[in-house]
C-alpha positions in Angstrom: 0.0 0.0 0.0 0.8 3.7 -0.6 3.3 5.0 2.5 1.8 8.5 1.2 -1.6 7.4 1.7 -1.6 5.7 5.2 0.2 9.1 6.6 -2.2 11.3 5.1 -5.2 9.1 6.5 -4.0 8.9 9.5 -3.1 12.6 10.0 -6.7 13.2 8.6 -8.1 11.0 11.2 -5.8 12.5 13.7 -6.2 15.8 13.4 -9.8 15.9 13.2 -10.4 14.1 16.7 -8.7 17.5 18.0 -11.4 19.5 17.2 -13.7 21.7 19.4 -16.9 23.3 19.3 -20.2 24.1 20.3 -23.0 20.6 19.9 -24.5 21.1 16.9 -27.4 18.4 18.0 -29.9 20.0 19.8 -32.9 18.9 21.6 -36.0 19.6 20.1 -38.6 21.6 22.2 -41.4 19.5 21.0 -42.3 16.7 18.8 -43.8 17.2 15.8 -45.8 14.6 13.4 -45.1 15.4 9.5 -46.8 13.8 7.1 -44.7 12.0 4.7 -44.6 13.0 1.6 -43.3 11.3 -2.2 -42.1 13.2 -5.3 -40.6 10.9 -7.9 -43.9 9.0 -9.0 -45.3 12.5 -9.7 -43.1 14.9 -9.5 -44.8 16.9 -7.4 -44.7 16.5 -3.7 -47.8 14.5 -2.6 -48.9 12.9 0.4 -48.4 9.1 0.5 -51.5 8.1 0.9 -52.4 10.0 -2.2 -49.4 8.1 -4.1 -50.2 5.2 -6.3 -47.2 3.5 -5.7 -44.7 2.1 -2.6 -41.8 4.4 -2.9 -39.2 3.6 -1.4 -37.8 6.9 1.0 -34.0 6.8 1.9 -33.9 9.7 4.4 -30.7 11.8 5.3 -30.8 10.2 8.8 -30.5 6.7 7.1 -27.9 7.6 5.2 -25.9 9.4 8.0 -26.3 5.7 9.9 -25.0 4.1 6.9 -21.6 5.9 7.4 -18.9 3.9 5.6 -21.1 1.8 3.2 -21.3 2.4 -0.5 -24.4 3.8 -2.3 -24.8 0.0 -3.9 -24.5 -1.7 -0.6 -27.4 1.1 0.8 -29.9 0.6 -1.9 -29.0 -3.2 -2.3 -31.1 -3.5 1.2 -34.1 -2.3 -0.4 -37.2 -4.3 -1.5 -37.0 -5.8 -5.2 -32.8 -5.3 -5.6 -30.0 -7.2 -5.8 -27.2 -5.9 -7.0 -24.8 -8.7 -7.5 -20.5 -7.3 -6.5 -22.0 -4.9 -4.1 -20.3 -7.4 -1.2 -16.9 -8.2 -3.0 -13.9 -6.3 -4.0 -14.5 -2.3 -4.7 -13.4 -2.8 -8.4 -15.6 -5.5 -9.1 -18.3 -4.3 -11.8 -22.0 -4.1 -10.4 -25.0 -5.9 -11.3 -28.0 -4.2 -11.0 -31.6 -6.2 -11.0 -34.7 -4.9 -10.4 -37.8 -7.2 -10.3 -35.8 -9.5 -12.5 -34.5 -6.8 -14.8 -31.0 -6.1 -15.7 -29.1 -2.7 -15.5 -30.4 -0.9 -18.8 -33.9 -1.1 -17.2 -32.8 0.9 -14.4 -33.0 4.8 -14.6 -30.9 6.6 -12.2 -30.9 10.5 -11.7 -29.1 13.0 -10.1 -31.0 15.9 -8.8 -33.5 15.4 -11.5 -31.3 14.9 -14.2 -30.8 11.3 -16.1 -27.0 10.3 -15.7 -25.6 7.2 -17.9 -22.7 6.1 -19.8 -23.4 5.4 -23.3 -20.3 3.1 -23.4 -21.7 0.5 -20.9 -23.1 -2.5 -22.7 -26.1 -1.6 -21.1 -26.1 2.0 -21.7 -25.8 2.3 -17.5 -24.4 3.9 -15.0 -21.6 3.1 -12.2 -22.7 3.5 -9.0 -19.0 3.3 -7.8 -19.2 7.0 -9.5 -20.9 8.0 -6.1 -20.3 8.9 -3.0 -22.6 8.4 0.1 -21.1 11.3 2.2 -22.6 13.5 -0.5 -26.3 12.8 -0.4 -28.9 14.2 1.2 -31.3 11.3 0.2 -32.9 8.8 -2.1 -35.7 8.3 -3.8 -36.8 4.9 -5.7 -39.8 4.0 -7.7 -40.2 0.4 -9.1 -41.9 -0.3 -11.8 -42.3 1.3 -15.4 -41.9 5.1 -15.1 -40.8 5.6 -18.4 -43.5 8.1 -18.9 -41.9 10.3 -16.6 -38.4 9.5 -17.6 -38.0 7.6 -20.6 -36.3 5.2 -21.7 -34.8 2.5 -19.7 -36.6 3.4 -16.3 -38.8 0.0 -16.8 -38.2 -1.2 -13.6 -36.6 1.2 -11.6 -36.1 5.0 -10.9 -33.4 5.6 -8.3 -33.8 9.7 -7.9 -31.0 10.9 -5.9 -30.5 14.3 -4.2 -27.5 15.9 -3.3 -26.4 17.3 0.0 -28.2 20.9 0.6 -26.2 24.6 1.3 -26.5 25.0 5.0 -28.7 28.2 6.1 -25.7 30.4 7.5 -22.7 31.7 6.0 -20.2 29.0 6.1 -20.2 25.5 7.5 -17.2 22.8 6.9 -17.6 19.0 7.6 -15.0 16.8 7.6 -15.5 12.9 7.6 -12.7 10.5 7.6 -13.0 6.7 8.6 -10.5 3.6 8.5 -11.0 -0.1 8.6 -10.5 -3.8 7.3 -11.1 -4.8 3.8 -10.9 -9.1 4.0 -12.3 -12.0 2.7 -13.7 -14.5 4.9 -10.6 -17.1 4.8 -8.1 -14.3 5.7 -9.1 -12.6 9.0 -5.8 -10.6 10.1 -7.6 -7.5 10.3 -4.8 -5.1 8.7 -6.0 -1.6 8.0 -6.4 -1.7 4.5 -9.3 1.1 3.9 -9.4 4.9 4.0 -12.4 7.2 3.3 -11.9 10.7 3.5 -14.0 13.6 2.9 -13.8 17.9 3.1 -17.2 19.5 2.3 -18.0 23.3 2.4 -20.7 25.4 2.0 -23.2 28.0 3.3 -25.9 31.1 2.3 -24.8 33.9 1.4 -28.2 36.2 1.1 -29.0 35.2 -2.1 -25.9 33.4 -2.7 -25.4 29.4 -2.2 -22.1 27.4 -2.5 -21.5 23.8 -1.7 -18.4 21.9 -2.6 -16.3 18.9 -1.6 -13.4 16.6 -2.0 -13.3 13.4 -1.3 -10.4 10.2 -1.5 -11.0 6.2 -1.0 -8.1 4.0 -1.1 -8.4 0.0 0.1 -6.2 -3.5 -0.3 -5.9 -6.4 1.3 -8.4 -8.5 -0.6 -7.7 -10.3 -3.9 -10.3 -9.9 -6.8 -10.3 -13.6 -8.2 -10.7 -16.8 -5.9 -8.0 -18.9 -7.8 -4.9 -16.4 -6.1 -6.5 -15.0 -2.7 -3.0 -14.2 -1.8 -2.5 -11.1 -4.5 -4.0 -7.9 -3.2 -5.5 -5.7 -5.6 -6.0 -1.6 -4.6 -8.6 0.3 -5.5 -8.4 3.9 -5.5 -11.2 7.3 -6.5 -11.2 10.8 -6.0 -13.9 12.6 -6.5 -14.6 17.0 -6.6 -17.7 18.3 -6.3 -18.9 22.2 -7.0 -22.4 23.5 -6.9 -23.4 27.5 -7.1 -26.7 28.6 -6.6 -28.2 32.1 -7.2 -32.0 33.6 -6.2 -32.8 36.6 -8.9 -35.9 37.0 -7.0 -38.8 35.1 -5.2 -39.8 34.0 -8.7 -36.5 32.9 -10.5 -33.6 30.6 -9.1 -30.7 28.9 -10.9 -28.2 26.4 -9.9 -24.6 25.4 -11.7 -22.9 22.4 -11.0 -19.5 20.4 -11.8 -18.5 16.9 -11.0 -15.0 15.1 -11.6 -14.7 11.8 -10.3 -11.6 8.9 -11.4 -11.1 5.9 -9.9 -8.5 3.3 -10.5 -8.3 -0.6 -9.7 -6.2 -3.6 -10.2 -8.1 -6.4 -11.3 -8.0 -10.2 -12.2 -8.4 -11.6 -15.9 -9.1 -14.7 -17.9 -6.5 -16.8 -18.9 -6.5 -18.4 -23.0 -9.1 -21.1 -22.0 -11.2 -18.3 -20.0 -10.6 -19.4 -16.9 -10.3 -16.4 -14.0 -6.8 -16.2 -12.7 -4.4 -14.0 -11.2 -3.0 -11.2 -13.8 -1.7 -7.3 -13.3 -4.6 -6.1 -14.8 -6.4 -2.8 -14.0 -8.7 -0.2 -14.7 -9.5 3.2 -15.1 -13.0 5.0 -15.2 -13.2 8.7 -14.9 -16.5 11.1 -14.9 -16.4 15.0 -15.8 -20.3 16.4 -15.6 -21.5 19.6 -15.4 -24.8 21.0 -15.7 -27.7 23.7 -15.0 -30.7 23.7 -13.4 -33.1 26.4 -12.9 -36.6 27.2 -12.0 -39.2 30.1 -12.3 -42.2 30.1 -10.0 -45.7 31.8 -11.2 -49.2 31.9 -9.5 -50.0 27.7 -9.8 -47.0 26.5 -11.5 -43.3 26.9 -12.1 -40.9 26.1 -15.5 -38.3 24.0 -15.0 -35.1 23.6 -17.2 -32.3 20.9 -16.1 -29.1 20.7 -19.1 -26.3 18.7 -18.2 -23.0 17.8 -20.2 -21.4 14.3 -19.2 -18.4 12.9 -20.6 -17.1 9.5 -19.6 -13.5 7.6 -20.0 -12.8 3.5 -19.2 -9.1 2.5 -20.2 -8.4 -1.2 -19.1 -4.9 -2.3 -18.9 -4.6 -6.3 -19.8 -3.7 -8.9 -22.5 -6.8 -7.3 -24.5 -6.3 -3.6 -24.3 -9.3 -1.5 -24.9 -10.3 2.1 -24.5 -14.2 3.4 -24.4 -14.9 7.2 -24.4 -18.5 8.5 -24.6 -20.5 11.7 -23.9 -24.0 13.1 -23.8 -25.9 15.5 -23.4 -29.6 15.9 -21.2 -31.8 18.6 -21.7 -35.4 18.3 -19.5 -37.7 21.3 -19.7 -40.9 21.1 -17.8 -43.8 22.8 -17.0 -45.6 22.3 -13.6 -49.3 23.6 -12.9 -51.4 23.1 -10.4 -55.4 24.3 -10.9 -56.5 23.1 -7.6 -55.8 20.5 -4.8 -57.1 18.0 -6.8 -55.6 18.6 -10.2 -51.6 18.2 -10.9 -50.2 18.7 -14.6 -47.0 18.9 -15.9 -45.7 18.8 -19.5 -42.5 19.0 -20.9 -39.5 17.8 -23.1 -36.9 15.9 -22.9 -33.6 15.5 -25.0 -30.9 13.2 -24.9 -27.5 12.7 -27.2 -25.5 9.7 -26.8 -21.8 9.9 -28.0 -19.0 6.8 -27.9 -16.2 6.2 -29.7 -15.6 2.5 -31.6 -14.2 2.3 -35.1 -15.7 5.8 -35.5 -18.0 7.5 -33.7 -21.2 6.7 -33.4 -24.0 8.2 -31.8 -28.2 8.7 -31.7 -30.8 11.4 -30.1 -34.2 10.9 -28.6 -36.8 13.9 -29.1 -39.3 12.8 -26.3 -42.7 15.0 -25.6 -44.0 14.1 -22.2 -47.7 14.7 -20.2 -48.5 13.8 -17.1 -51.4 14.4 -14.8 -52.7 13.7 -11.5 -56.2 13.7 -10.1 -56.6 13.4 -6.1 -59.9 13.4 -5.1 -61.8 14.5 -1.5 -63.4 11.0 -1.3 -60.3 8.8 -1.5 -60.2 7.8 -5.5 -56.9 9.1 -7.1 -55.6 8.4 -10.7 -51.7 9.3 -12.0 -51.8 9.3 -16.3 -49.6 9.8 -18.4 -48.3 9.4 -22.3 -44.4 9.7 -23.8 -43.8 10.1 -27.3 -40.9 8.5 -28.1 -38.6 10.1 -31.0 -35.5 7.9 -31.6 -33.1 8.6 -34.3 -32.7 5.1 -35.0 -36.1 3.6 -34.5 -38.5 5.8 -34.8 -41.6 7.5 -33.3 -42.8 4.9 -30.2 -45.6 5.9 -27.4 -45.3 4.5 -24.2 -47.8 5.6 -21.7 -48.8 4.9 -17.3 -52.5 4.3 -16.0 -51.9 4.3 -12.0 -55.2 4.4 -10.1 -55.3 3.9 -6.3 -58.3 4.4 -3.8 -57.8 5.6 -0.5 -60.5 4.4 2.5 -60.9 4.4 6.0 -58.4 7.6 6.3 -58.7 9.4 9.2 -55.8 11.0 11.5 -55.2 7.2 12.8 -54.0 6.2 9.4 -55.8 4.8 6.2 -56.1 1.6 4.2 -55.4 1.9 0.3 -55.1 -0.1 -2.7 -53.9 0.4 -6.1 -52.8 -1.0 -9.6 -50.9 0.3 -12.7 -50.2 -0.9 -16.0 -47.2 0.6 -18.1 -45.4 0.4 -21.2 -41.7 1.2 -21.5 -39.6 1.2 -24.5 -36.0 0.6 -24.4 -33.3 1.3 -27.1 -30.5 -0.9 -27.5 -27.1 0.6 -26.5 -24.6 1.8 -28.5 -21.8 -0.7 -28.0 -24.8 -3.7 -28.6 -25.3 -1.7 -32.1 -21.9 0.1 -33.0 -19.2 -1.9 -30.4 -16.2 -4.1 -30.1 -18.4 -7.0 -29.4 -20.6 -8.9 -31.5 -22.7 -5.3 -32.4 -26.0 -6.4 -34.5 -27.3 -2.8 -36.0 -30.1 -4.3 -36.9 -31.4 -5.0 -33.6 -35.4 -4.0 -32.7 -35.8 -2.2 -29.6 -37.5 -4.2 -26.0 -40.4 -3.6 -24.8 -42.0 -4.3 -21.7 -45.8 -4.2 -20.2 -45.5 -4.4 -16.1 -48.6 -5.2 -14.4 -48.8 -4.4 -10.6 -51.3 -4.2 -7.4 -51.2 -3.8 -4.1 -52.3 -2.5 -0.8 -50.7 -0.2 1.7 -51.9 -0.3 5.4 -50.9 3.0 7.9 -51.9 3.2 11.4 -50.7 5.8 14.0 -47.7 7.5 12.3 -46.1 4.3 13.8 -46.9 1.4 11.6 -46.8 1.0 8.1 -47.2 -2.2 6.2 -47.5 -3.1 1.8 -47.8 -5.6 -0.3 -47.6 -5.8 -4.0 -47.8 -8.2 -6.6 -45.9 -7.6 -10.2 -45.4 -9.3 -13.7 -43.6 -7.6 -16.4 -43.5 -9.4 -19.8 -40.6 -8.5 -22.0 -40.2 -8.2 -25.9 -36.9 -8.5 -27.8 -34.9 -8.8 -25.3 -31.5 -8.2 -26.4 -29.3 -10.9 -25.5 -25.7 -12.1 -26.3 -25.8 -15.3 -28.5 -23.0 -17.0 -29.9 -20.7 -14.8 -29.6 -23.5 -11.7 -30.8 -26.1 -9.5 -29.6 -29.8 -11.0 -30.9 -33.2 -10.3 -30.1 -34.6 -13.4 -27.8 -37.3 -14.9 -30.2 -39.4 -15.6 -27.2 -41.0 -13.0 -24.9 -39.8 -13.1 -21.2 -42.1 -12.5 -18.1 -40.6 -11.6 -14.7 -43.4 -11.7 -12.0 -43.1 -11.8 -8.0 -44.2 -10.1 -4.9 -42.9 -7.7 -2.4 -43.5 -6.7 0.9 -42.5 -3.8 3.0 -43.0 -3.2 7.1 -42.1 0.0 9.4 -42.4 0.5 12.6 -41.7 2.3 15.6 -43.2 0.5 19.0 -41.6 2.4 21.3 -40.2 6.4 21.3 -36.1 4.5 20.8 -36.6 1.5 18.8 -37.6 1.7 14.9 -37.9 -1.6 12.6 -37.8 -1.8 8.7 -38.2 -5.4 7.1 -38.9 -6.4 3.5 -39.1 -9.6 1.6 -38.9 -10.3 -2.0 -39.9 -13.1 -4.2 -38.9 -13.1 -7.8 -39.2 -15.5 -10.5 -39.3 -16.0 -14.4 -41.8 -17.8 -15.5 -40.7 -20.5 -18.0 -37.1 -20.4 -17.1 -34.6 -19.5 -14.2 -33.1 -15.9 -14.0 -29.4 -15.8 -13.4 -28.1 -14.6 -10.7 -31.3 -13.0 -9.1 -32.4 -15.0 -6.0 -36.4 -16.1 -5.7 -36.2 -15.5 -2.2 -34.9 -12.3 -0.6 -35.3 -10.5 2.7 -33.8 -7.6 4.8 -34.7 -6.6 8.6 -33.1 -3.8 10.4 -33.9 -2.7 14.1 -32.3 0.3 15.1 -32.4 1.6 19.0 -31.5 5.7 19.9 -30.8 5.1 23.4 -29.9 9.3 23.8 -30.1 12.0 21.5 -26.7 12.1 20.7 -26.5 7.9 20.6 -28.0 5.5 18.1 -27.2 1.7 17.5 -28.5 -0.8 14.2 -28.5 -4.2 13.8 -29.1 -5.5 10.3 -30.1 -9.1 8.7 -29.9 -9.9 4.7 -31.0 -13.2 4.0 -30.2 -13.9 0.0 -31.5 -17.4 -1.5 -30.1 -19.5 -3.9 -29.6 -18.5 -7.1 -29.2 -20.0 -10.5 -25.8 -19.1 -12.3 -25.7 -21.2 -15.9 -26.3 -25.0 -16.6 -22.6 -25.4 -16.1 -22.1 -24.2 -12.8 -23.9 -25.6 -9.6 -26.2 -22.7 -8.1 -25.0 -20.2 -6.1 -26.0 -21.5 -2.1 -27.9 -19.2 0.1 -26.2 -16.9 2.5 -27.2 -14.7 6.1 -25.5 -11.7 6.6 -25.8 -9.8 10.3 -23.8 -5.8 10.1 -24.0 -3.8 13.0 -23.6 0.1 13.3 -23.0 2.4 16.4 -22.7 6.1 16.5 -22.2 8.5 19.3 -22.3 12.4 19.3 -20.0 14.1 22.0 -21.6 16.8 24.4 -20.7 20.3 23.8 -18.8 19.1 21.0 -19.0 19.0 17.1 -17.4 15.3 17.0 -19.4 12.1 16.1 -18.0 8.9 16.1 -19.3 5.9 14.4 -18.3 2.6 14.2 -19.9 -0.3 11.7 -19.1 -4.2 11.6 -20.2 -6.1 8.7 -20.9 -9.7 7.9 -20.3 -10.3 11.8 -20.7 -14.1 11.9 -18.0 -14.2 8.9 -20.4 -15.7 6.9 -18.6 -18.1 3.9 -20.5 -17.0 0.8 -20.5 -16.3 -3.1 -21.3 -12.7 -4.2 -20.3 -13.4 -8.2 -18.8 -17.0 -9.2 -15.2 -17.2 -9.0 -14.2 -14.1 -7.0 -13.8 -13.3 -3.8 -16.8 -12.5 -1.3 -15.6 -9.4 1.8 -16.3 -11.4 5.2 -16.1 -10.0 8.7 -15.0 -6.3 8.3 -14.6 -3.8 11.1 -14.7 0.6 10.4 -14.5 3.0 13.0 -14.7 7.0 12.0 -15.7 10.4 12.6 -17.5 13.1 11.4 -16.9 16.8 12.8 -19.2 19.8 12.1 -18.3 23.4 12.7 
């Protein structure tokens, strides 16, 4: 490992434990009920009960208890996911299913604005781009929002928000954290991982700045099973900027930069494809900037969110290859509101996928967009919408959302409701599957998919809340790779299973979330995605400035390919502490995963993290 590195982590952590200020947690003079509310389904901020859908609400106090995790690791505890290299070495690629989807039908924004790289097979993008110290929260949708968003978001919209400007004039926070990164077989718990991150900002009247730098560096665990004993590092910076300005009560706009690069060493295939030991590595950098701005009138506001992403992936191994690609995202929008009961909004949205094979190559989507909601006094509420599809290789394609839901029994208690959707979603194959390196086919047709859905939500007391939902989502030409080539699958596939979702907080200190997922295909097994699934997490705030979790995964067995035996299920128990000092602006936190040191496969042939210990700090002046 870097000498460089370890000194300027420790110093980091060192220095940092010196500080000194006044307790920025303060007791609250009295508690107060909110009602929750949901955005993403809509766009417009609704009450829950008025939702049509079970969105899934990752709040910034979950996240600040999640200290140390990765954004794939957070989300991959969520109802419906699994994303498969999430639990293994931080270079290994990430595998994102949704209700039996893969990652091109998962949609993932950034405040608001689509982010992807069009030189993914998939079209998708990296959540290893991210980092966690960074957000403010999360937002998911499941199911086809495409409507909404476009193409691709078929079974998923992961909306992310970035941290907000604090309210006075300046405010720094520094986080820095250290640990174990080890496999199961190899428990000499070296410190092998270092997270650091500076963020400032503040208000300055009309003025708002935010920015940060952050560093990750870890070793000590091999990437391929066959030679546990290399160590392969994995390091990414990342810079964030954001600059916001308020003309007036009416007009506010927001810039924003990104640059993000992360290198690892990897393992490769040897002549008879075998996964072995090799110097291979990676690079994978992001530059993004972008624009977002509003103007408020009586009922309504227009919305415009451009953003300019460019994306570079050089691996280093036997079969050298380079993939550059850029796009560009405009989404303008208008939101009205005539009444409490009617919610429109119209808009357009542009997208321009670049990459670079041969020669450049490259296509644009033109999409029109409406969407409204009705939310009636007596409990019946209906979300429509229509997306006109205009894609410079395919054509003029309408996809379109019918999301009713009825609301009974609601009084200040809490409320019973049920509701259904049906939605299409259209889905262009990407660039390197038409133009790439690999088997391209140009002549492939574009997948579609119908999801079907219905549930019920049950709410009682502000302290209980419990869903359940049944889906199936039939899928047309799905793009596959065949013999060596990308086809369209000559028979339809259709992905159905059932989800359930519990909250609940007994007493004042103890709070309990628990899902279960069962996912299945229905005329043949899905790789890699287990049929049975379930989280449960009881967290206990013993003070104000103290708060404990214990988590439980439980992921089934799942199919690989006819030549491998499936994958055998696993448990996984974490735990997570935290501890704010009086009178002072230090927290400490301190997370254990995988504390049995479960033996487990996370993807076939490469190594699977076991018991790991991380102890950090945050300080807020």
């Amino acid at each position: 490992m870097n000498k460089k590195t370890k000194v300027f982590s420790a110093l980091c952590l060192g220095v940092s434990m010196m500080g000194w200020a006044q307790n920025a947690d303060e007791k609250e003079a009295a508690l107060e009920q909110l009602e929750e509310v949901v955005i993403s389904d809509s766009r417009f901020a609704l009450k829950r009960e008025n939702s049509g859908k079970t969105v899934i609400k990752i709040s910034k106090e979950q996240i600040e208890r999640n200290q140390g995790r990765s954004v794939a690791q957070l989300i991959n505890a969520q109802s419906g996911f699994e994303i498969t290299g999430s639990r293994s070495n931080a270079g290994q690629n990430l595998g994102v299913s949704v209700r039996g989807g893969r990652n091109r039908q998962v949609l993932v924004l950034i405040d608001g604005v689509q982010v992807n790289d069009p030189s993914q097979l998939s079209g998708e993008y990296d959540f290893r781009l991210l980092n966690l110290n960074q957000i403010e929260s999360i937002e998911i949708i499941k199911g086809a929002a495409s409507t909404l968003y476009g193409s691709g978001a078929a079974t998923a919209v992961i909306n992310i928000t970035s941290k907000k400007a604090a309210p006075k004039d300046i405010q720094a926070v520094f986080t820095s954290s250290l640990g174990t990164n080890q496999a199961e077989f190899e428990q000499d718990y070296d410190i092998a991982s270092f997270d650091n991150t500076v963020a400032l900002n503040g208000t300055l009247d009309k003025f708002t700045y935010r920015t940060s730098f952050s560093h990750q560096f870890s070793d000590g665990v091999s990437a391929a099973l066959s030679d546990a004993n290399e160590k392969e590092t994995y390091s990414k910076y990342a810079l964030d900027l954001n600059l916001g300005y308020k003309f007036s009560k009416a007009l506010s706009v927001n810039v924003y930069g990104n640059y993000t690069d992360l290198d690892a060493e990897i393992d490769g295939f040897d002549a008879n494809f075998s996964l072995v030991d090799t110097d291979d590595s990676f690079t994978n950098s992001q530059t993004r900037v972008g624009i977002a701005s509003k103007y408020d009138y009586e009922n309504g506001s227009v919305n415009l969110n451009a953003a300019y992403s460019k994306y570079e992936r050089e691996f280093f191994a036997s079969f050298a290859s380079v993939f550059e690609s850029e796009n560009y995202i405009i989404d303008a929008y208008n939101k009205y509101v005539f009444n409490d009961t009617y919610y429109t909004i119209v808009g357009l949205n542009v997208l321009d996928n670049r990459s670079v094979f041969a020669e450049t190559q490259s296509f644009t989507s033109v999409d029109p967009y409406a969407n409204v909601v009705y939310v009636s006094e007596y409990g019946l509420n209906f979300n429509l919408g229509g997306r006109l599809n205009n894609h410079s290789e395919y054509g003029t394609q309408f996809t379109y959302n019918i999301n009713p839901s009825y609301t009974f029994n609601k009084t200040e208690a809490g409320y019973v409701k049920v509701f259904g959707s049906y939605s299409t979603s259209f889905i262009a194959p990407s660039l390197p599957q038409l133009f790439g390196f690999f088997g391209p086919n140009p002549d492939l047709e574009p997948e579609e998919n119908t999801t079907i859905e219905g549930g019920v939500e049950y709410k009682l007391n502000a302290k209980y809340r419990v869903s359940g939902l049944f889906f199936t989502r039939d899928e047309e030409n799905t793009v596959q790779f065949i013999n060596g080539g990308y086809l369209n699958a000559e028979e339809d596939l259709t992905a159905r299973g059932v989800e359930v979702e519990f909250t609940a907080q007994p007493l004042e200190k103890l709070s309990i979330t628990a899902n279960y997922t069962f996912t299945e295909y229905k005329d043949t097994a899905a790789p890699r995605i287990p049929k049975h699934k379930g989280n449960l997490e009881l967290g206990y705030a013993f003070t104000d400035a103290t708060f404990a979790s214990l988590t439980y995964q439980y992921t089934g067995e799942r199919f690989e390919n006819s030549f491998t035996p499936d994958l055998e299920d696993f448990n996984l128990f974490n735990f997570y502490g935290s501890h704010s000092l009086k009178d002072s602006p230090l927290k400490v936190f301190v997370a254990v995963d995988n504390i049995l040191n479960e033996e487990y496969q996370d993807v076939p042939g490469f190594v699977s993290l076991g018991r790991n210990a991380r102890i950090g700090i945050q300080l807020t002046f």
